[in-house]
N, C-alpha and C positions, 0 to 999 in steps of 0.2 A: 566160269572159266571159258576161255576160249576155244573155239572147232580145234586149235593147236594141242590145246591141252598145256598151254605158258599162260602164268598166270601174270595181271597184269598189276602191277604196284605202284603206286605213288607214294611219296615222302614230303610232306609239305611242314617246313618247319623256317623259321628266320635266322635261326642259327645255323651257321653253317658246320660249327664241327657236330653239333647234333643229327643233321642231316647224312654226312660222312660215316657217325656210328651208327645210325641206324641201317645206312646202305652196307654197310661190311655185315651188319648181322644180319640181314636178308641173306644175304652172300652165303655167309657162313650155314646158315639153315638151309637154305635153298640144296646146296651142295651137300649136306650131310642126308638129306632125306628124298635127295634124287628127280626134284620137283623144277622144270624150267619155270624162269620169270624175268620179265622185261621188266626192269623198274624204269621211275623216272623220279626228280625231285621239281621242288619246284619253293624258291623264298619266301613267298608268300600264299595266301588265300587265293589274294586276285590275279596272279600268277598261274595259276593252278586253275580259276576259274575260266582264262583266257582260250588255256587250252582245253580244256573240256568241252567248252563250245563246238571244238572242231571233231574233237574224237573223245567220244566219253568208253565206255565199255570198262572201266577198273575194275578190278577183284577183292581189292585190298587196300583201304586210306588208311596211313599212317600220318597222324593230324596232330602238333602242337595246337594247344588251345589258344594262350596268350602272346600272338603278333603282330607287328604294325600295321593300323591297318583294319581290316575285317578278322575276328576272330576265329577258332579253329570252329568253335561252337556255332555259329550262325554261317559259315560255310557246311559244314557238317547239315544242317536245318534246308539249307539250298540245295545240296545233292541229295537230300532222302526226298524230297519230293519227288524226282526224277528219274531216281533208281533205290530200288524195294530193296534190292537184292545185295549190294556190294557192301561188305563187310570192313566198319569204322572202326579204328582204336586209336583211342586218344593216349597221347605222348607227352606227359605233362611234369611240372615240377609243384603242379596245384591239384590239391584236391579237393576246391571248392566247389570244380563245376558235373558232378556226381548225380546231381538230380536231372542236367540237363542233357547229360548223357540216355538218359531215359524217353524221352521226347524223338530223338534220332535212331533209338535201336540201336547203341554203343553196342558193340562186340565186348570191348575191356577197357579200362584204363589202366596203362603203365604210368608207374611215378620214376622222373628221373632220377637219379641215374639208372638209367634199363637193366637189369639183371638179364643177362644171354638165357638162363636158362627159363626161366619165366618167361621171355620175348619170344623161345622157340616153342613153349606151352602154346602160347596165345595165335600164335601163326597155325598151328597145327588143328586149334578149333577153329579160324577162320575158314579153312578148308574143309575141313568137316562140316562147315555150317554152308559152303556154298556147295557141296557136293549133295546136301540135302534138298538146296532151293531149287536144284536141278532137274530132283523125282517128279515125274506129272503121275498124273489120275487118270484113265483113259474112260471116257465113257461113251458108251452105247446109246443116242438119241436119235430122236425119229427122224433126223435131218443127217447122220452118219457119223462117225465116231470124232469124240469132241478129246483133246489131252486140254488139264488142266491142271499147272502145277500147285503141287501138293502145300505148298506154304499161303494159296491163295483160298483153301476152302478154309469154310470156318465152322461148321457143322452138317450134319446129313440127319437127314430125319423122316420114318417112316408116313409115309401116308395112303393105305389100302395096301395094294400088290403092288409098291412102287417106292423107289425114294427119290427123294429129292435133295438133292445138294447147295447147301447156299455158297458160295463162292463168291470172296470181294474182288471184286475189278481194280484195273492196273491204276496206281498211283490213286487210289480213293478209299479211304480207310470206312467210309458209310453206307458209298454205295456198294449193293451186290445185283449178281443175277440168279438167278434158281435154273436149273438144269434136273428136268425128272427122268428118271432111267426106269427098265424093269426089273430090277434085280433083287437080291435079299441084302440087307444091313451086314452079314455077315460076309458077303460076297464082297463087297465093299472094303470092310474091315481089312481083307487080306490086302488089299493095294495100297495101305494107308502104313505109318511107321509110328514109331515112341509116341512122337510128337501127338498124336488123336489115342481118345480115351472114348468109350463105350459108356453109356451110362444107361443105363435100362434094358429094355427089351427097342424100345423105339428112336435111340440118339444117339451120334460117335460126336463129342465135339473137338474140335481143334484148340489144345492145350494151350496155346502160343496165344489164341483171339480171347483169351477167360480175364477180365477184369477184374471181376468180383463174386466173389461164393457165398453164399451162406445154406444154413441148414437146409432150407428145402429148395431151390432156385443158384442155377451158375448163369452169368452176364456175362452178354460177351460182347465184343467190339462194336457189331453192327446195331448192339441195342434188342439185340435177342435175350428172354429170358425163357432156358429151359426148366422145367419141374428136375429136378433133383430125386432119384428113389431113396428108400430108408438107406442109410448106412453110407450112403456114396460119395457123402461131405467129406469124409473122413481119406476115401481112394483120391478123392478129384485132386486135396491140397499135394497131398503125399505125389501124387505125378505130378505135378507141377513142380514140386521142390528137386524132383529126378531128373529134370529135363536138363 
């Protein structure tokens, strides 16, 4: 969100009375839960990508999928590259393109026609999910205190008197850096949220970065595999499912 604390909204659809409902139920939301917001719309994809060129910073895409044109989906693919953070929901009368929501970090998909009360669900977790992307990690290195927001670390892991944080870098889902601190794993624990699970005496990993589990090892985005303690197959899936 903005230093304003207005959140910024786009509407990118080719229809125009679609565009219309989807701006009154912003309205309507916005108003009932006391939240400013500048929207804008915009016909198409390449409409919307014109201006972004000049001023990006959005909070909120509300994205028809199928428009003349370039798709919602392959704009969608264009702005995550660009920006981690701003919260996509696709606005569709199809629900073929489900898998490819995946790929962009979709927020949701609405199917037309919008149900308001479902519409103001999904606005309500967009906020909730950008008010999380918000939190940083503050750390103490031998160069002087580093913030690192909290949706960019992907594990922490003991080594000696010391941990070490791996943390993925902006716009690069492979690369990371490591940052070693002096502190305890527990110490740590306290600045971290839902989102990070603890698994042993030596690991917190980051919920969100977990690929794939199994009994003894969890995988995670950057291609880290940690050992797994006895029993913790069972906690890791169950927070993930809570998330």
């Amino acid at each position: 969100m903005s230093a304003e604390n207005t959140l910024r909204i786009a509407v990118v659809d080719d229809t125009a009375e679609d565009r219309a409902l989807l701006f009154s139920l912003v309205s309507a939301w916005a108003e009932s839960r006391g939240v400013r917001v500048h929207m804008e719309e915009f016909p198409s994809a390449e409409s919307f990508l014109f201006a972004y060129e000049d001023e990006c910073g959005y909070d909120i895409l509300l994205l028809d999928i199928e428009m003349r044109g370039m798709d919602g989906v392959t704009l969608a693919k264009r702005i995550r590259s660009e920006d981690e953070t701003v919260q996509m929901v696709f606005v569709t009368g199809y629900s073929d393109y489900i898998a490819e929501g995946y790929e962009v970090a979709a927020l949701h998909y609405l199917m037309k026609p919008v149900r308001e009360e479902k519409f103001r669900t999904v606005l309500d977790r967009a906020v909730e999910k950008l008010k999380k992307d918000e939190a940083c990690l503050t750390l103490e290195t031998g160069e002087g205190l580093l913030r690192v927001p909290l949706y960019r670390m992907i594990y922490a892991e003991v080594r000696a008197n010391y941990v070490t944080v791996h943390v993925r870098t902006q716009n690069a889902d492979i690369l990371t850096a490591e940052h070693t601190v002096k502190m305890t794993l527990g110490e740590l624990e306290r600045q971290l949220d839902s989102r990070f699970l603890r698994i042993g005496r030596s690991a917190i990993i980051n919920l969100t970065a977990v690929v794939r589990v199994t009994k003894k090892d969890v995988y995670l985005k950057d291609g880290t595999a940690l050992p797994l303690p006895r029993g913790a197959y069972e906690q890791v899936n169950r927070s993930i499912i809570g998330l």
